[in-house]
C-alpha positions as CSV (number, residue, x, y, z in Angstrom):
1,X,159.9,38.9,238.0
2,X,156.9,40.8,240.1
3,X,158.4,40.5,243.0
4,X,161.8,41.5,241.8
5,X,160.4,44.7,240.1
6,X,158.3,45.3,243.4
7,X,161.7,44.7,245.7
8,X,163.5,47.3,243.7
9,X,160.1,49.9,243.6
10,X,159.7,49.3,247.5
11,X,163.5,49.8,247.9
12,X,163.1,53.2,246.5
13,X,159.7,53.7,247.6
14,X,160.6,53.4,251.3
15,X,164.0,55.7,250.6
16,X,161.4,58.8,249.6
17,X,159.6,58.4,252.4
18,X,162.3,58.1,254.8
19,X,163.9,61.4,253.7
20,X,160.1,62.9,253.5
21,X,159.4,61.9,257.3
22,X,163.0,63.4,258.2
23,X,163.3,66.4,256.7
24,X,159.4,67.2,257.4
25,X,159.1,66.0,260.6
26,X,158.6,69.6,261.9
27,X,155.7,70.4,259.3
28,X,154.2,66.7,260.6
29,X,154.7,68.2,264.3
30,X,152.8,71.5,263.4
31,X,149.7,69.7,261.7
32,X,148.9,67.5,264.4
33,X,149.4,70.1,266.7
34,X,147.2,72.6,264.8
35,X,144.8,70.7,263.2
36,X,142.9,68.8,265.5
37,X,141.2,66.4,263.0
38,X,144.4,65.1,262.3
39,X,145.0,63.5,266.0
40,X,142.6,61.6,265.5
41,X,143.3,57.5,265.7
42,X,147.0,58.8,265.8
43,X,148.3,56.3,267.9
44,X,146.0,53.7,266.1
45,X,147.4,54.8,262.8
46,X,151.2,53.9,264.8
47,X,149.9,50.5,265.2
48,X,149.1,51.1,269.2
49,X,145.6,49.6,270.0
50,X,143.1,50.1,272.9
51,X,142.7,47.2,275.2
52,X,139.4,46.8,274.2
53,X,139.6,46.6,270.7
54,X,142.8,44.1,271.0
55,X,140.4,42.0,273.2
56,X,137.0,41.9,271.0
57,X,139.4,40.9,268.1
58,X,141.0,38.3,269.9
59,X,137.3,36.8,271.4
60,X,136.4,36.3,267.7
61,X,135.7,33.4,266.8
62,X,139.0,31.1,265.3
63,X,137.2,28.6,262.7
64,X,136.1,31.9,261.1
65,X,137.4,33.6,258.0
66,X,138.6,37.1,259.2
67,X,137.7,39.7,256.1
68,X,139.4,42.9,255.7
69,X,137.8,46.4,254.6
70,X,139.2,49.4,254.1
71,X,137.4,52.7,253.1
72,X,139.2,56.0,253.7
73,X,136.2,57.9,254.4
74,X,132.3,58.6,254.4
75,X,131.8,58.8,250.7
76,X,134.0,55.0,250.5
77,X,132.2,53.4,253.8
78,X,128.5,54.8,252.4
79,X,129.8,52.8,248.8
80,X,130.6,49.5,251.4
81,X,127.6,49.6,253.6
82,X,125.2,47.8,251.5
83,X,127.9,44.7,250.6
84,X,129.0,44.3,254.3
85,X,125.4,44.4,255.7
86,X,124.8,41.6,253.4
87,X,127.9,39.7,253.7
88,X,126.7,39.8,257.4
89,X,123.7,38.6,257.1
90,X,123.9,35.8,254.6
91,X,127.2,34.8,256.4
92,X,127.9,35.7,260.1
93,X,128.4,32.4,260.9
94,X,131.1,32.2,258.6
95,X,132.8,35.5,258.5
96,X,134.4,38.1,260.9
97,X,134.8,41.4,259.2
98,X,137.0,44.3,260.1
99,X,136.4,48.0,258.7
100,X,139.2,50.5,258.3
101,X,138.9,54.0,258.0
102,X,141.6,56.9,257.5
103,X,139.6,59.7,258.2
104,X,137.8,60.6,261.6
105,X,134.4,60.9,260.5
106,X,134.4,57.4,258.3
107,X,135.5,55.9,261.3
108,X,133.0,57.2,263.2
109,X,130.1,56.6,260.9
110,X,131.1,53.0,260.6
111,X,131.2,52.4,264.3
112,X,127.4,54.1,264.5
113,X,126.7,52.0,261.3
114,X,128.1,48.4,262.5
115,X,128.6,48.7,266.5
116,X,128.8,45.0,266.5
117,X,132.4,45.1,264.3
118,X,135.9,46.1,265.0
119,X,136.7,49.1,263.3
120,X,140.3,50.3,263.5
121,X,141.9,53.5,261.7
122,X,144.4,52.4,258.8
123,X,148.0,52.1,259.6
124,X,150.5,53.9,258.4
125,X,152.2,53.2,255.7
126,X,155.3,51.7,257.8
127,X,156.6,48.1,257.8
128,X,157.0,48.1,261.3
129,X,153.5,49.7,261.5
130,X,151.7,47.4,259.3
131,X,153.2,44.4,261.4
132,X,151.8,45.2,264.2
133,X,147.8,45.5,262.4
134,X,148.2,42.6,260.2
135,X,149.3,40.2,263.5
136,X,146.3,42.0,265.3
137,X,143.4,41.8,262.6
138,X,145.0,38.6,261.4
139,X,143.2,38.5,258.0
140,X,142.3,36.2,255.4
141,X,141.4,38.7,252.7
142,X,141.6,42.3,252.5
143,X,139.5,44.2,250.3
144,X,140.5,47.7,248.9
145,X,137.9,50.5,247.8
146,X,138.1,52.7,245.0
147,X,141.8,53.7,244.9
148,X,143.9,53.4,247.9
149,X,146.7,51.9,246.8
150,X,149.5,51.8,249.6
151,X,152.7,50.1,248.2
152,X,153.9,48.7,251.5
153,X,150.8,47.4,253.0
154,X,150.0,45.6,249.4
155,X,153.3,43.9,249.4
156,X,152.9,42.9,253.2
157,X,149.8,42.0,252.7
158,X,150.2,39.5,249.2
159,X,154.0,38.7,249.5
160,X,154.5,38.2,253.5
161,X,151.2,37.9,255.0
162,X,150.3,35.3,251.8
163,X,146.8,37.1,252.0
164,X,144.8,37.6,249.0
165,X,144.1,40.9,248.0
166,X,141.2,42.9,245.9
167,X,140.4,46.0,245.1
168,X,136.7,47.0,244.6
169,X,134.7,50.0,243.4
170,X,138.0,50.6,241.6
171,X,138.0,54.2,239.6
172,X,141.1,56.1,237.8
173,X,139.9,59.0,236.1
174,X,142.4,60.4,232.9
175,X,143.8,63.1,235.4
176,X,144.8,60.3,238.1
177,X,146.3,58.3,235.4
178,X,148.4,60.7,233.9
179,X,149.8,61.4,237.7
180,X,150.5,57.9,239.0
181,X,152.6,57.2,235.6
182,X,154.8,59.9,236.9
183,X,155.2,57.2,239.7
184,X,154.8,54.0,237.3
185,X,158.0,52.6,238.7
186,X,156.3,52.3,241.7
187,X,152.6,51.9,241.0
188,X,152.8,49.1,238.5
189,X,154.8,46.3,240.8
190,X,152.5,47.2,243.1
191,X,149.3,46.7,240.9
192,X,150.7,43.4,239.8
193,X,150.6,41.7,243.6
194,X,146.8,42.8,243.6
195,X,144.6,39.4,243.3
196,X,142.3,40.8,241.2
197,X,140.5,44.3,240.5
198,X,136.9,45.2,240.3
199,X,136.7,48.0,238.4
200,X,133.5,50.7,237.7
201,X,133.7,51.6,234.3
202,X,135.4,50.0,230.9
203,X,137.2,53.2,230.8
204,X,139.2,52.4,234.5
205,X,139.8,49.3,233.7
206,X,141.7,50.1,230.3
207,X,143.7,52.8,232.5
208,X,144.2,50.5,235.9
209,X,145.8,47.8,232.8
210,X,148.1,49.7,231.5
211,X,149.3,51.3,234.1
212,X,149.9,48.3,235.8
213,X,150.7,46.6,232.3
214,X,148.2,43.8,233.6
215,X,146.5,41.9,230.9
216,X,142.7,41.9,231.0
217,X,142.3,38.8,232.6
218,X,143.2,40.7,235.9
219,X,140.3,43.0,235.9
220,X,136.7,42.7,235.8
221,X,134.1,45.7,235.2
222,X,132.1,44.8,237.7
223,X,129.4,48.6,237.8
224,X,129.7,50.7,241.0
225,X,128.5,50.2,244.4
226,X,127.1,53.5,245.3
227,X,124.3,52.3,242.8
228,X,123.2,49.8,245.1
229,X,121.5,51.6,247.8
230,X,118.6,50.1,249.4
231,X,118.0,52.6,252.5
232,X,115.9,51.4,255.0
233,X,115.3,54.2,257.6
234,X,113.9,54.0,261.2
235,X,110.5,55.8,260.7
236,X,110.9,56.8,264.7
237,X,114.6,58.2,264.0
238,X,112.9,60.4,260.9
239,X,110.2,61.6,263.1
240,X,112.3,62.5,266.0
241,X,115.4,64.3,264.1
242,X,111.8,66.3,262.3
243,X,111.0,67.1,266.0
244,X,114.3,68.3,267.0
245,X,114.9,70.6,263.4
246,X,111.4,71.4,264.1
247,X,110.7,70.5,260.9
248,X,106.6,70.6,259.5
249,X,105.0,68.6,257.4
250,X,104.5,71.1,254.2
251,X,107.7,72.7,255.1
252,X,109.9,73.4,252.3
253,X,113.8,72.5,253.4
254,X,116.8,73.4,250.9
255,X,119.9,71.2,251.9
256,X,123.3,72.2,251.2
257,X,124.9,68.8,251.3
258,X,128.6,68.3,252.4
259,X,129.8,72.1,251.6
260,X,133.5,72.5,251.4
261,X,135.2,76.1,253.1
262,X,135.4,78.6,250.1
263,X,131.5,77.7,249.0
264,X,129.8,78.3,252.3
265,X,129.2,82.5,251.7
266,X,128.2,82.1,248.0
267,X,125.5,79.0,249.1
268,X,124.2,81.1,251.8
269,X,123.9,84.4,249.8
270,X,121.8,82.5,247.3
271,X,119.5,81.2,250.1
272,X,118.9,84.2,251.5
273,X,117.7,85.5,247.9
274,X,115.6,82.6,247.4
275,X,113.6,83.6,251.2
276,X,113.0,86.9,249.5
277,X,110.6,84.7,247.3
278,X,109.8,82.0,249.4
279,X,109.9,83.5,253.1
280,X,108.7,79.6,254.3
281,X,111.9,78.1,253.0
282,X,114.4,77.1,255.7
283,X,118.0,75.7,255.2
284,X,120.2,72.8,256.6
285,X,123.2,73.2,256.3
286,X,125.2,70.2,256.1
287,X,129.2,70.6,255.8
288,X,131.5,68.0,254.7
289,X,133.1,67.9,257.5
290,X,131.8,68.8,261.2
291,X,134.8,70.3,262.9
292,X,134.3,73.4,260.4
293,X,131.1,74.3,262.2
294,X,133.0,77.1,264.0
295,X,133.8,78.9,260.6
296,X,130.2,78.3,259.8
297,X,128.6,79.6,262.6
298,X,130.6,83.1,261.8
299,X,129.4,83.4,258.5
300,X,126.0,83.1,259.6
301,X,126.5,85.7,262.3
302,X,127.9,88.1,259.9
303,X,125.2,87.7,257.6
304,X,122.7,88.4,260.2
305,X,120.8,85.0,259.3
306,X,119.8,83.3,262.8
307,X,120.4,79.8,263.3
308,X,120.5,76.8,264.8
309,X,123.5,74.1,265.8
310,X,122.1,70.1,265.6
311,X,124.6,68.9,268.2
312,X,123.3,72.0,270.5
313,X,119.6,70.8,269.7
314,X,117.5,68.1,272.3
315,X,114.2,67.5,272.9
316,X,114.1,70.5,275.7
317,X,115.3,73.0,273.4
318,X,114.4,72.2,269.6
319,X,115.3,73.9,266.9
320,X,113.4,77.8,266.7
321,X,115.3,78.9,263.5
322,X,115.0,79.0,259.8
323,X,118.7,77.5,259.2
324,X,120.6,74.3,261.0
325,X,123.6,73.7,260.8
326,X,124.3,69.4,260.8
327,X,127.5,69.0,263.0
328,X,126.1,65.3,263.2
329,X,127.5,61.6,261.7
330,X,125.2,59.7,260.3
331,X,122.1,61.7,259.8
332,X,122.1,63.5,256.5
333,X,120.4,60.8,254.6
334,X,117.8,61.0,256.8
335,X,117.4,64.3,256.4
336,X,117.5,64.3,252.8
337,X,114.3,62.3,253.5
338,X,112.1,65.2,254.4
339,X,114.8,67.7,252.1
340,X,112.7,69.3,248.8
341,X,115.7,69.9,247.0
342,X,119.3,69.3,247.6
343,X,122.8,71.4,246.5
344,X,125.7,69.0,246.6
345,X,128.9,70.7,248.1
346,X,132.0,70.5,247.1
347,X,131.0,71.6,243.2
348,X,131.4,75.6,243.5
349,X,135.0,75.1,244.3
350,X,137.6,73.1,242.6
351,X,137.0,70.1,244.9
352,X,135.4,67.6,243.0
353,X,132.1,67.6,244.0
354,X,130.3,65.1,246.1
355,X,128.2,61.5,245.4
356,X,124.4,62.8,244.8
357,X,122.9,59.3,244.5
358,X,122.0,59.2,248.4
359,X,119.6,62.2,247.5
360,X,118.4,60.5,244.6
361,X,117.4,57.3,246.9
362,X,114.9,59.7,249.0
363,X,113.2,61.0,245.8
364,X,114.8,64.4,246.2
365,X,116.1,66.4,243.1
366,X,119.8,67.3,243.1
367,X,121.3,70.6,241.9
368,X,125.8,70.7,241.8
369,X,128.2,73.2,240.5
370,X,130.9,72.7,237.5
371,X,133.5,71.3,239.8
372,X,132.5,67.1,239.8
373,X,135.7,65.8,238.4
374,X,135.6,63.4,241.3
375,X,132.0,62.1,240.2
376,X,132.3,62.5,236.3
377,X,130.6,59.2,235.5
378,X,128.0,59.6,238.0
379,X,127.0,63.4,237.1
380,X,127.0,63.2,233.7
381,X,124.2,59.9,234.0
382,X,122.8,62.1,236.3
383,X,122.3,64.9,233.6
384,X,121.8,62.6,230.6
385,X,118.9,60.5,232.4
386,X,117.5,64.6,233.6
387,X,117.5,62.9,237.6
388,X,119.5,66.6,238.5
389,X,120.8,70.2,237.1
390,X,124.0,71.5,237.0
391,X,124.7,75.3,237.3
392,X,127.8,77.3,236.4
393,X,127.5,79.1,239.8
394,X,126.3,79.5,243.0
395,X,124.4,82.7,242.3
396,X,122.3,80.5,239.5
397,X,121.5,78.3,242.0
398,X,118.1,81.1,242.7
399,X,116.5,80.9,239.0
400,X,117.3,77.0,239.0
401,X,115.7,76.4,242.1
402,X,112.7,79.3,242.1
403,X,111.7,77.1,238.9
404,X,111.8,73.9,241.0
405,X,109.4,75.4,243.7
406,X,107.1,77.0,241.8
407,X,106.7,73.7,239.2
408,X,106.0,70.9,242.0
409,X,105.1,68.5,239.0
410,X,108.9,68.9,237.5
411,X,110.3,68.2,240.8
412,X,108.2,64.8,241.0
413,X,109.3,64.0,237.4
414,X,113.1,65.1,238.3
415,X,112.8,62.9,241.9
416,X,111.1,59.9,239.7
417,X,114.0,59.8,237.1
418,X,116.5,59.7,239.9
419,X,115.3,56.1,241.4
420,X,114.9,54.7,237.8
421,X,118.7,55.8,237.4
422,X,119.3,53.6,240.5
423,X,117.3,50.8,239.8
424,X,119.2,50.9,235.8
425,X,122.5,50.5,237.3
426,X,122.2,48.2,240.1
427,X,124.5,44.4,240.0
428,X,127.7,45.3,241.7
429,X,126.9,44.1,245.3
430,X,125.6,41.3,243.6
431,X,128.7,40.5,241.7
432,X,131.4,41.6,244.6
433,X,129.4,39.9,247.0
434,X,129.9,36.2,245.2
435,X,133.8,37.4,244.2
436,X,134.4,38.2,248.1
437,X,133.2,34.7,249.0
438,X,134.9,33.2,245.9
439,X,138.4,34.7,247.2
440,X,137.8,33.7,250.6
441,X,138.4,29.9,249.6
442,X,141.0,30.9,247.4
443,X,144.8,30.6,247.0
444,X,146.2,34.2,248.0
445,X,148.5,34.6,245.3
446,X,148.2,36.7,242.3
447,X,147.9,35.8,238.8
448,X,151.5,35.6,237.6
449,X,151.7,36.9,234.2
């Protein structure tokens, strides 16, 4: 019956996007040609593969089980990191993994991250496509993050490839649910050739079911990853990105973390009133994603504020200004290390905010907008435990923060609640970790209910 319903879903599925690719082919043509970030992995993404990666797949070792991630981007690979570092150290000698990412800068991050993996950008969503990655990576399990749900891959993946298949980290808020039943015809056949799904909250897990009319037997509320950070950073990376931001030991440093376009001007008006009261306090700037550094840099120069680019930065010529702006991959939990206080982007404009739990790792109190739909669960423990503050506006940003500066004990309090928060809702790796290795021996076929 599942794989009837998912024959006539796919049938339809694959009809839409047909007719999408033909009669938007041109669009297609003008993205990739103005939008540069889009190129990137393109041929990867077609199922074309660098010698080099084909080879270092094929020189892996063949008694080995071959494990499968996929993360779209930064905020999904961050959530991964701690489980793959520990699948590979407790079990390297058993298991090969392979990272996917969609997005240039997850890709990248996870290459700097794990230099010693294959990481490949996800195919498209293409049978001949996906035929082409699944004989290259060859996998015995594939693991899903959060909710990229793909129908073709899912049913190449469980049906042909006879691969088991999980999602983890699994989240689907109301407003999510409410727009993939408009697509139930196609989402639920598609849920039901999942092996299992590890889902955050009680809450996703009642909506995953019923959209997917799985019974509860399929799903397990297993916490969420980004919980489980345990950062261990280089004390001679810290010191020498502080030598190249010029940064001081009783420096006082606001970050704006991962800042989306439309929140840059109101963030940086608000700094500059804050150096009216605090001349000492410098800026990094820190936007979501690195390509926009060219708007960036225009803002400041209209505002007359003089800055600083990292990638421009070395040890010949540090950094002589009060702002930075962090074109980099990679570093901005390190500098949220030396950070006083941290703005998370993304909340002053209908973008869903951003994940403020790598902050709270380094002991630094968070400030976000109204906008963190995308992190509803997370910011509202973040409020109810007091580990952060949430303002209406950028522009109340100045009275929230000129409190925090001038009351260092509140910010020690603020920073102190933050860990406890972690440390209270830590167990997922734990918990995904065992599942991973439990599915590796397993048969790859769904539950049939």
């Amino acid at each position: 019956m599942i794989i009837a319903m998912a024959t006539v879903s796919l049938v339809l599925y694959n009809l839409l996007l047909f007719m999408g690719l033909l009669l938007l082919w041109p669009v297609w043509v003008g993205y990739l040609v103005l939008v540069p970030k889009t190129r990137a992995g393109f041929w990867e993404k077609l199922g074309i593969y660098p010698k080099t990666l084909i080879t270092h797949l094929q020189a892996e070792a063949t008694d080995k089980k071959r494990l499968w991630f996929h993360a779209v981007s930064v905020g999904e690979f961050n959530a991964i990191r701690p489980l793959v570092a520990e699948l590979m150290a407790e079990s390297s000698d058993a298991i090969t993994i392979i990272i996917s990412c969609t997005t240039r800068t997850g890709h990248d991050l996870a290459q700097k991250t794990f230099p010693e993996l294959s990481v490949i950008y996800f195919p498209f969503d293409f049978r001949a496509v996906l035929e082409r990655a699944l004989a290259l990576v060859k996998p015995d399990l594939v693991v899903l993050t959060e909710t990229e749900l793909w129908p073709n891959f899912i049913q190449m993946v469980s049906q042909q490839a006879q691969v088991p298949l999980i999602l983890i980290n699994g989240r689907l808020s109301p407003r999510s649910f409410q727009g993939y039943r408009r697509i139930q015809f196609v989402m639920q056949p598609c849920l039901q050739q999942i092996t299992h799904l590890y889902m955050q909250a009680t809450g996703d897990a009642e909506r995953i079911q019923a959209l997917g009319q799985l019974p509860p037997k399929r799903t397990t509320v297993a916490g969420n990853l980004k919980f489980d950070l345990n950062p261990t950073l280089d004390p001679a990376k810290v010191a020498h990105l502080q030598q190249l931001l010029n940064i001081q030991p009783h420096d006082m440093i606001l970050t704006l973390a991962s800042t989306h376009s439309g929140e840059d001007l109101p963030l940086i008006n608000a700094y500059q009133k804050l150096r009216q009261a605090f001349p000492e306090l410098k800026l990094i700037l820190a936007p979501r994603h690195p390509e926009r550094v060219g708007e960036i840099r225009g803002i400041l120069q209209a505002q007359g504020l003089p800055f600083s680019i990292r990638s421009e930065l070395s040890e010949a010529h540090p950094n002589t200004q009060p702002v930075v702006v962090l074109d980099s991959i990679g570093e901005l939990l390190t500098v949220y290390s030396f950070s006083t206080i941290t703005v998370m982007g993304g909340s002053f404009i209908e973008r869903g905010g951003q994940n403020p739990l790598e902050a709270l790792s380094q002991k630094v109190p968070v400030l976000f907008g109204p906008h963190m739909q995308n992190f509803s669960a997370i910011s509202r423990m973040v409020l109810e435990s007091e580990a952060g503050i949430q303002v209406p506006t950028a522009e109340a940003l100045v009275p929230a923060i000129t409190t925090l500066l001038t009351n260092p004990e509140q910010m020690k309090t603020i920073a102190a609640k933050g860990l406890q928060l972690l440390e209270n809702n830590q167990g997922a790796k734990a918990l995904l970790s065992k599942a991973i290795r439990k599915h590796l021996g397993s048969s790859p076929a769904p539950q049939q209910d």
